[in-house]
N, C-alpha and C positions, 0 to 999 in steps of 0.2 A: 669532479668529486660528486658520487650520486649523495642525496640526501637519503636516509630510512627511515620512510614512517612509519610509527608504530601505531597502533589501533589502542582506546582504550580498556583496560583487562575487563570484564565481566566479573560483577559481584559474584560472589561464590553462593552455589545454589543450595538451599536447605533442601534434603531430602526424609521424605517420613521414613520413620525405620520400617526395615524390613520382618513383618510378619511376628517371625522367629526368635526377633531379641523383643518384641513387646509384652510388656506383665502380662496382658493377658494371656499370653499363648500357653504360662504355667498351669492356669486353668483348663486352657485345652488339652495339655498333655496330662493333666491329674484325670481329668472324665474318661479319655480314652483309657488310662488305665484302669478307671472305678467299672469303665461297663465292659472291661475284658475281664476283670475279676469276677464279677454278678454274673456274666454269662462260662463263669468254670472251667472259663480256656486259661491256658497256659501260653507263654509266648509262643512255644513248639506249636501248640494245636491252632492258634491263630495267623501265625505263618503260615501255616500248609495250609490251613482253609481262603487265605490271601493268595497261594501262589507264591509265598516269598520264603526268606528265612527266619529264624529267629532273633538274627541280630538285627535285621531289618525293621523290627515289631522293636524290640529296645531300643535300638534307633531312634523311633520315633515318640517312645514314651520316656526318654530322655532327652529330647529337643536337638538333636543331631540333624535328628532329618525332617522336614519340612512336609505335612500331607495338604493334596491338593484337593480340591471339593469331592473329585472322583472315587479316590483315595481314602476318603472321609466316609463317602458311601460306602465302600465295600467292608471297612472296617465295621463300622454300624449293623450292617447287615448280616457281617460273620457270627456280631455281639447278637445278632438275634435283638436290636434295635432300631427304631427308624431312622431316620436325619433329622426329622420335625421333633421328635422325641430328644435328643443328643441335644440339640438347640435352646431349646425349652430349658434341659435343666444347666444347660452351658450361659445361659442368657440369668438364671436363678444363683449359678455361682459367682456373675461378674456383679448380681447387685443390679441389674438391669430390670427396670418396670418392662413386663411384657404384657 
């Protein structure tokens, strides 16, 4: 008769949420919409100036899809806005001393 040993299980591990489900991210998707409004694009016009579509631009100003820093930049950049700029007042919406 062999014996089976079992090992003991590992506490289950806390993981930080991801990005996209954290309050603040509403913040980030309210700014990207507030400085594609200010700069007079339309999803259309910020699509094509992205290179993408416009469901891609809703997408993302509905929290479906996740932008990455790069992402962040070219958007900014489309708005005819910086990244330090986008920060600044993203850091002013959370209530963050900067």
């Amino acid at each position: 008769m062999s014996t089976k040993r079992t090992l003991p299980r590992k506490p289950a591990r806390e993981y930080a949420p991801r990005s996209i489900n954290r309050p603040e991210y509403e913040a980030v998707r309210g700014l990207l919409y507030e400085i594609r409004v200010e700069a007079q694009l339309t999803q259309i016009d910020l699509g094509q100036a992205l290179k993408r579509n416009q469901t891609y631009v809703s997408s993302v100003e509905r929290g479906i899809v996740r932008t990455d820093a790069l992402q962040l930049l070219d958007w900014c950049r489309a708005c005819g806005i910086t990244l330090e700029r986008f920060g600044r007042r993203l850091e002013l919406k959370l209530g963050y001393d900067s």
